[in-house]
VOPABA-516795 format. One record per residue (C-alpha): residue number from 1; residue in one letter; chain; x negated, y, z. Coordinates in pm, whole numbers. Layout:
BEGIN
@num->NUM	residu->A	chaine->A	X->X	Y->Y	Z->Z
...
END
This chain:
BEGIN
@num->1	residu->X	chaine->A	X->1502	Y->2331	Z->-3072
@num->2	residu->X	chaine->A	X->1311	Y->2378	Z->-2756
@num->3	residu->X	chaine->A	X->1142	Y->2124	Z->-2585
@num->4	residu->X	chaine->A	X->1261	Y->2063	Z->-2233
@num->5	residu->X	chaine->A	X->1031	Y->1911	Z->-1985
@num->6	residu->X	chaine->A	X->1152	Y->1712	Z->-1664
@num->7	residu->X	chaine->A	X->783	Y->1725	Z->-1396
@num->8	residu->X	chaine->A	X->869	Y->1466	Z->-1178
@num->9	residu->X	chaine->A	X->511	Y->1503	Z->-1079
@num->10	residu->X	chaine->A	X->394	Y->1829	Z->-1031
@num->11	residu->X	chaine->A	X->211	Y->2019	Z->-1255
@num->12	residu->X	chaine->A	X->-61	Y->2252	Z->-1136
@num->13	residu->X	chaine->A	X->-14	Y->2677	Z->-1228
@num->14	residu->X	chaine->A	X->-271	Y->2646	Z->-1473
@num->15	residu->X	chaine->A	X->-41	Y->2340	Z->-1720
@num->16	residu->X	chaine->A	X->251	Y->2490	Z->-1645
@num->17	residu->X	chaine->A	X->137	Y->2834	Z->-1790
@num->18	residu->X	chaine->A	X->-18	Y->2609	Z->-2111
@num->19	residu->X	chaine->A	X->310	Y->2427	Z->-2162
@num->20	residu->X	chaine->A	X->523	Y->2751	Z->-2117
@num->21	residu->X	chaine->A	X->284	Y->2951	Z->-2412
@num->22	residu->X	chaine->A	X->381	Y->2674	Z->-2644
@num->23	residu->X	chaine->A	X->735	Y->2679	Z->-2630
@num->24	residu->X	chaine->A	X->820	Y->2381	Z->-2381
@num->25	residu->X	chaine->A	X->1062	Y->2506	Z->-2109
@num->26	residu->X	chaine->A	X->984	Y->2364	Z->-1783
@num->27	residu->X	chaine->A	X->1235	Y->2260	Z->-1504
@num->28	residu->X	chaine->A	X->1183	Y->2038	Z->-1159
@num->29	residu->X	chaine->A	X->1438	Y->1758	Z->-1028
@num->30	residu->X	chaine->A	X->1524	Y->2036	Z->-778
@num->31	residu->X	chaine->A	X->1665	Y->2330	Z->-985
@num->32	residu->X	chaine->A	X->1752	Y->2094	Z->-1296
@num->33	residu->X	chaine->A	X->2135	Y->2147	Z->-1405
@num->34	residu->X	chaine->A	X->2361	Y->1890	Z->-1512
@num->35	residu->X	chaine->A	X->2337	Y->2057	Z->-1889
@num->36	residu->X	chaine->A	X->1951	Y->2028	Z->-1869
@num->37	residu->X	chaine->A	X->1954	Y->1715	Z->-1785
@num->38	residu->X	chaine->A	X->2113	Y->1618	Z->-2152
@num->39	residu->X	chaine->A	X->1860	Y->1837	Z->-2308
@num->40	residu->X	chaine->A	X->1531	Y->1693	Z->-2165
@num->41	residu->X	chaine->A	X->1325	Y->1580	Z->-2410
@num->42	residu->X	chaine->A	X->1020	Y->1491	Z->-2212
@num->43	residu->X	chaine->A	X->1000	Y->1353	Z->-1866
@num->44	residu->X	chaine->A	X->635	Y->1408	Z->-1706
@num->45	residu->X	chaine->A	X->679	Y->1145	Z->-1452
@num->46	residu->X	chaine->A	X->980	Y->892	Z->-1409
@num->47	residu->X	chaine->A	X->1270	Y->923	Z->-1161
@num->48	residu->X	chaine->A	X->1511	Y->660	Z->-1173
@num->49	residu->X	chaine->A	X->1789	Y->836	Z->-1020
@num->50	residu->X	chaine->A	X->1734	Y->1133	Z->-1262
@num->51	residu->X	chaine->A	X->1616	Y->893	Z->-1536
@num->52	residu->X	chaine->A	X->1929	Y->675	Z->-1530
@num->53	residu->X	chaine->A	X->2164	Y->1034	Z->-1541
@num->54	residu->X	chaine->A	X->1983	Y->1122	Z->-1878
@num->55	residu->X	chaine->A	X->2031	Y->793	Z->-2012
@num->56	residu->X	chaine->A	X->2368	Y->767	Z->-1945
@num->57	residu->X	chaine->A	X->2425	Y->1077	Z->-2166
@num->58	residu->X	chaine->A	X->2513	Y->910	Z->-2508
@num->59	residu->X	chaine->A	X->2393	Y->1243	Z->-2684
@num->60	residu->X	chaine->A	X->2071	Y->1263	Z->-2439
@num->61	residu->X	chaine->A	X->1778	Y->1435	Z->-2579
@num->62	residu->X	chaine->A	X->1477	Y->1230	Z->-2432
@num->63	residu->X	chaine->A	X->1212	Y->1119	Z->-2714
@num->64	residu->X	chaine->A	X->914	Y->1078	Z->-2463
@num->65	residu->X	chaine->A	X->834	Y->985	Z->-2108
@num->66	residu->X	chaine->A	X->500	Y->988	Z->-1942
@num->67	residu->X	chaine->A	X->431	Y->802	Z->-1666
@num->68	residu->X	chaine->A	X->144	Y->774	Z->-1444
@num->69	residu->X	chaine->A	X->77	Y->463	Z->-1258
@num->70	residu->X	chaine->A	X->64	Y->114	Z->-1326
@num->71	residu->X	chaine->A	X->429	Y->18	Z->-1285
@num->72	residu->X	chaine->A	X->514	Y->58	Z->-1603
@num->73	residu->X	chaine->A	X->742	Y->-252	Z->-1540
@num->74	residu->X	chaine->A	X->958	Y->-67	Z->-1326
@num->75	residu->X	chaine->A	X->1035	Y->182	Z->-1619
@num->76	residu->X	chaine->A	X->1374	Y->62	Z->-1833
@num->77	residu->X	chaine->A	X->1213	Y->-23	Z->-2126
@num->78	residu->X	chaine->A	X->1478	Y->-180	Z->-2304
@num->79	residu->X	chaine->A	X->1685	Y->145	Z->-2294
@num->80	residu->X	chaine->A	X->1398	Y->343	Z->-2436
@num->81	residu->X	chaine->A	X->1315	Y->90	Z->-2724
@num->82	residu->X	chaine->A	X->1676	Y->95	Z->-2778
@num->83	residu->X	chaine->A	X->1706	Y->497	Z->-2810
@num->84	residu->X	chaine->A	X->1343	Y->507	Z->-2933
@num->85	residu->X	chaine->A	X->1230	Y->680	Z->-2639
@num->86	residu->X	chaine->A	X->832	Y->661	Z->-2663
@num->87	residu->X	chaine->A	X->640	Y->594	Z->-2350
@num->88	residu->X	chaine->A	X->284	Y->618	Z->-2212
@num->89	residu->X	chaine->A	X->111	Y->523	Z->-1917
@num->90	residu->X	chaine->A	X->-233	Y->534	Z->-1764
@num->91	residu->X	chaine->A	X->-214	Y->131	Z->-1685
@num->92	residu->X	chaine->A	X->-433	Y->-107	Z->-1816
@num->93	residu->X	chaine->A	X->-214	Y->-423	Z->-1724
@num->94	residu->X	chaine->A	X->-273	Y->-683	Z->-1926
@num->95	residu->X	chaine->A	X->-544	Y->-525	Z->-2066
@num->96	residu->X	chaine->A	X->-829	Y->-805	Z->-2243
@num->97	residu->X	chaine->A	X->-1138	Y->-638	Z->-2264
@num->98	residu->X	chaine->A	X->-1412	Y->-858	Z->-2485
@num->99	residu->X	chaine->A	X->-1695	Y->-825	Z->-2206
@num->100	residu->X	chaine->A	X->-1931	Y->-945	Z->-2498
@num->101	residu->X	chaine->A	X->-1894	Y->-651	Z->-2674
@num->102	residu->X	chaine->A	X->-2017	Y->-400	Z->-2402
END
């Protein structure tokens, strides 16, 4: 199967070429279809109008999600533990760092 990828954020010529010459088929929240939507299996970026439409697709296709920002909160992230949707943001909330061991 191919993967589909969902950029929410943009992606710059130079990723999009990279993710295209391995096999991931890229589409924007503009020109998405209602099929692709089922078929996404990453999501570069979170939109919860979009987001909610794949998840309320019992056969949905979505296995990853990364999201950039620190309002990782604001993701559903009982839905994606419950499909086993992994997720991965650029936040440190809640982050400890031992500041004796720099």
């Amino acid at each position: 199967m191919t993967e589909l990828l969902l950029a929410v954020q943009p992606l710059t010529e130079q990723e999009s070429t990279i993710l295209i010459n391995q096999g991931i088929e890229v589409v924007t929240p503009e020109l998405v279809t209602d099929e692709q939507l089922k078929n996404i299996t990453i999501s570069y970026g979170w939109s919860p109008e979009l987001g909610n439409r794949i998840l309320a697709e019992s056969d949905n296709q979505l296995r990853w999600v990364q999201y950039q920002g620190a309002g990782v909160d604001l993701l559903p992230l009982a839905a994606f533990a419950e499909r086993q949707i992994g997720s991965m943001s650029n936040s440190v909330k809640n982050r400890k760092i031992d500041l004796k061991s720099l």
